[in-house]
C-alpha positions in Angstrom: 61.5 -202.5 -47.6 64.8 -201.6 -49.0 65.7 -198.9 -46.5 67.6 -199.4 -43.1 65.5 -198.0 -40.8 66.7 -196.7 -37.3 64.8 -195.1 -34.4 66.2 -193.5 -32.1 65.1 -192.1 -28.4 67.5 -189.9 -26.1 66.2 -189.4 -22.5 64.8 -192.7 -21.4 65.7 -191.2 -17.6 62.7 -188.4 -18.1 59.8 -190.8 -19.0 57.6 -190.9 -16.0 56.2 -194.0 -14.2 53.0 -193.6 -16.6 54.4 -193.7 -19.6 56.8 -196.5 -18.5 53.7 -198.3 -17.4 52.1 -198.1 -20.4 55.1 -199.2 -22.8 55.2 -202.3 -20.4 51.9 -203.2 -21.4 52.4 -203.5 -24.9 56.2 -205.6 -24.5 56.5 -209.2 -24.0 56.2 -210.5 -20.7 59.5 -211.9 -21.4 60.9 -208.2 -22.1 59.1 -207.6 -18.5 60.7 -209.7 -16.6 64.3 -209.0 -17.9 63.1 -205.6 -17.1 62.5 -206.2 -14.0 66.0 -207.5 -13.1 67.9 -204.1 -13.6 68.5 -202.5 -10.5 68.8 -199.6 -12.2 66.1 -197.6 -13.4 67.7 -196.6 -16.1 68.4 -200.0 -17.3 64.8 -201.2 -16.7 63.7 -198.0 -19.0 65.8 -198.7 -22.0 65.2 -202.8 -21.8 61.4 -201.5 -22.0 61.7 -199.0 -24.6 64.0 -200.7 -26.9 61.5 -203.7 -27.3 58.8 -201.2 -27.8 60.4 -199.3 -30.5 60.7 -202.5 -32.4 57.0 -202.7 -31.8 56.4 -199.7 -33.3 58.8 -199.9 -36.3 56.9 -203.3 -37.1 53.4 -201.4 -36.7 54.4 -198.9 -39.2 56.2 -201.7 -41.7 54.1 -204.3 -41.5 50.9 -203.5 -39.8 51.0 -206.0 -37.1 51.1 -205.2 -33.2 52.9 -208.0 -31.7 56.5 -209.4 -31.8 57.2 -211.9 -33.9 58.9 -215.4 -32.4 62.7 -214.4 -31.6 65.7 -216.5 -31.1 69.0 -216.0 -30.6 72.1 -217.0 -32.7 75.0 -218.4 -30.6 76.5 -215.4 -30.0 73.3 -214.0 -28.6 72.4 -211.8 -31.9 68.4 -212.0 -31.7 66.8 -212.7 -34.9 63.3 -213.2 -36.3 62.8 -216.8 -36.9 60.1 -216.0 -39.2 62.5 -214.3 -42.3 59.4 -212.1 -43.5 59.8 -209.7 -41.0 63.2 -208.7 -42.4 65.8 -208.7 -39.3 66.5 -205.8 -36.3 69.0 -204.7 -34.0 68.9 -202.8 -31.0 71.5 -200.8 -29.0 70.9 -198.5 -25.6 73.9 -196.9 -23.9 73.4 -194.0 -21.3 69.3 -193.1 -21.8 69.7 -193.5 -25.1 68.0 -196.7 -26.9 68.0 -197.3 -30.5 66.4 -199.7 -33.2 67.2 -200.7 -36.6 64.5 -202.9 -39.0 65.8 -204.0 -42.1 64.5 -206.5 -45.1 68.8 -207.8 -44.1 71.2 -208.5 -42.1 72.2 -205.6 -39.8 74.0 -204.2 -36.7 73.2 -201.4 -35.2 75.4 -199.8 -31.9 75.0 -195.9 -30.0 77.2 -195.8 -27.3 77.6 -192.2 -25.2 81.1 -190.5 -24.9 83.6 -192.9 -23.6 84.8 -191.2 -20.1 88.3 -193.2 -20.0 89.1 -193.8 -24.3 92.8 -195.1 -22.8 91.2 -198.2 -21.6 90.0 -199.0 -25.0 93.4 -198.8 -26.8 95.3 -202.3 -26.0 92.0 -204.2 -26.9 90.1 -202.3 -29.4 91.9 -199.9 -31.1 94.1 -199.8 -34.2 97.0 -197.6 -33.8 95.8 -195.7 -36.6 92.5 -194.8 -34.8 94.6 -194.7 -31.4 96.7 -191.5 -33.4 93.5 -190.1 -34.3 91.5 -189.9 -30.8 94.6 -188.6 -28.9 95.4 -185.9 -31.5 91.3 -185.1 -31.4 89.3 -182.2 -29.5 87.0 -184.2 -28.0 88.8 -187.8 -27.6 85.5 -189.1 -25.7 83.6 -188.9 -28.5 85.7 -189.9 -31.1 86.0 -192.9 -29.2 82.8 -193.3 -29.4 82.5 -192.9 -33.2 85.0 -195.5 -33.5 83.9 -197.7 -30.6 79.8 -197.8 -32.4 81.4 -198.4 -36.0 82.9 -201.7 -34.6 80.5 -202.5 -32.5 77.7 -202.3 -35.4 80.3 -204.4 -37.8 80.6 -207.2 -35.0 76.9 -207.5 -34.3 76.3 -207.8 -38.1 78.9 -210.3 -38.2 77.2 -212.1 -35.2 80.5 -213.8 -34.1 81.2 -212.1 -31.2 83.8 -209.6 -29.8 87.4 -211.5 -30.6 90.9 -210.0 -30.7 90.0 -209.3 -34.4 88.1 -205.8 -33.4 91.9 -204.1 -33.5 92.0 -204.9 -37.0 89.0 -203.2 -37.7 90.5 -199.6 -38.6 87.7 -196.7 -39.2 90.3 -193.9 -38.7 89.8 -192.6 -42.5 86.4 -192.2 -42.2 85.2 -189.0 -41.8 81.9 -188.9 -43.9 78.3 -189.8 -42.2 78.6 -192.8 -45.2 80.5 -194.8 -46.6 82.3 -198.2 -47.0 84.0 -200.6 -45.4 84.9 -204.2 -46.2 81.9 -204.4 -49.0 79.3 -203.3 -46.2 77.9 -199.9 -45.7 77.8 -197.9 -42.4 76.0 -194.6 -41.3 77.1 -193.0 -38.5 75.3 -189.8 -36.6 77.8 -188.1 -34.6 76.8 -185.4 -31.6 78.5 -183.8 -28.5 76.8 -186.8 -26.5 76.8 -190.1 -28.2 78.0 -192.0 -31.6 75.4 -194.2 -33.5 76.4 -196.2 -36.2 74.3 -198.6 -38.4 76.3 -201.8 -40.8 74.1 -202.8 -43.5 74.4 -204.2 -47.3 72.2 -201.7 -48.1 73.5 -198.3 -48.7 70.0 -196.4 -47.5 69.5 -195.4 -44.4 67.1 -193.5 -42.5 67.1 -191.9 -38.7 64.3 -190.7 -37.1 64.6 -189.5 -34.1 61.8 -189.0 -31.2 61.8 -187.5 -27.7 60.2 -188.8 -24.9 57.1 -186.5 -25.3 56.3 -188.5 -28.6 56.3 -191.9 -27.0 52.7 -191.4 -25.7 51.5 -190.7 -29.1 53.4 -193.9 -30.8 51.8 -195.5 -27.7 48.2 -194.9 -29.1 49.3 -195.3 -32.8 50.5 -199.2 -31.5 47.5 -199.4 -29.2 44.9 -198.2 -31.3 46.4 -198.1 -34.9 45.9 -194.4 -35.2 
């Protein structure tokens, strides 16, 4: 598997209590119980779904319907401890969840419009990429863009958000691909949300599902059909 693979789902609000009930049967019952201790429903949705899109990406990969034994690094990253499953990331902002499988290290962030992109600038942004979202038409998700790109470095990095994210300029990047710092990124921009993916590979593929589809990838996990 040399391609990046990201899934993504938008609309985690609309899935109804039977579909949510059947994703929870196929997750960990660790993945439950963290579930369970969102107030928020949609909180409890995405910790749900973005376990069992990793199910499903592993399914269709490898062939194998459960989760593999995962650990976390010390600045929380989750990994595979066995490496033949490659590594993942997962991401949710809003009711949107997303998942990224890889035979490498990766980092993979989708994060909606940002309401308030001032309260980023003295702690995130360069002044370069400060310049770029004020003099934008839609600053929120520009933000965003920016925001996901350094979000998806950091978690590739795995060492943790640090006053080093300023440095991290993305302001010249206008292209879906390209690279940064010997890594490649993808980012899919639209009115709503920023996505952006931090790989050494330079392949990357997005599939996107709506919530009407999870029932089906529901019996494909289930029943392997």
């Amino acid at each position: 598997m040399n391609r990046v693979h990201i899934i993504c789902i938008h609309g985690t609000d609309s899935l109804s209590e039977t579909q949510i009930s059947a994703i929870s049967k196929t997750v960990s019952s660790e993945r439950r119980r963290r579930a369970e201790s969102y107030l928020h429903r949609t909180d409890r949705n995405n910790c749900l779904v973005a376990e069992f899109l990793l199910l499903t990406a592993l399914y269709e990969k490898y062939g194998i319907r459960y989760l593999p034994r995962v650990c976390n690094g010390i600045y929380g990253k989750p990994y595979f401890t066995d490496p033949a499953f490659g590594c993942f990331n997962i991401s949710h902002s809003g009711d949107n969840v997303c998942c990224a499988l890889a035979d490498s290290c990766i980092g993979v962030d989708i994060q909606n419009g940002i309401s308030s992109p001032e309260s980023l600038f003295s702690i995130a942004m360069s002044q370069n990429e400060i310049e770029q979202i004020r003099a934008s038409s839609d600053p929120k998700i520009i933000s965003a863009v920016y925001w996901s790109r350094k979000e998806a470095y950091i978690k590739y990095l795995a060492n943790g958000i640090d006053e080093k994210i300023k440095q991290y300029d993305f302001s010249a990047f206008k292209a879906s691909c390209f690279s940064y710092r010997g890594l490649h990124f993808f980012t899919e921009m639209t009115e709503n949300y920023a996505l952006s993916c931090c790989s050494v590979r330079n392949d990357f593929t997005l599939r996107q599902i709506t919530a009407e589809q999870l029932t089906e990838r529901y019996q494909m996990l289930l029943c392997g059909n």
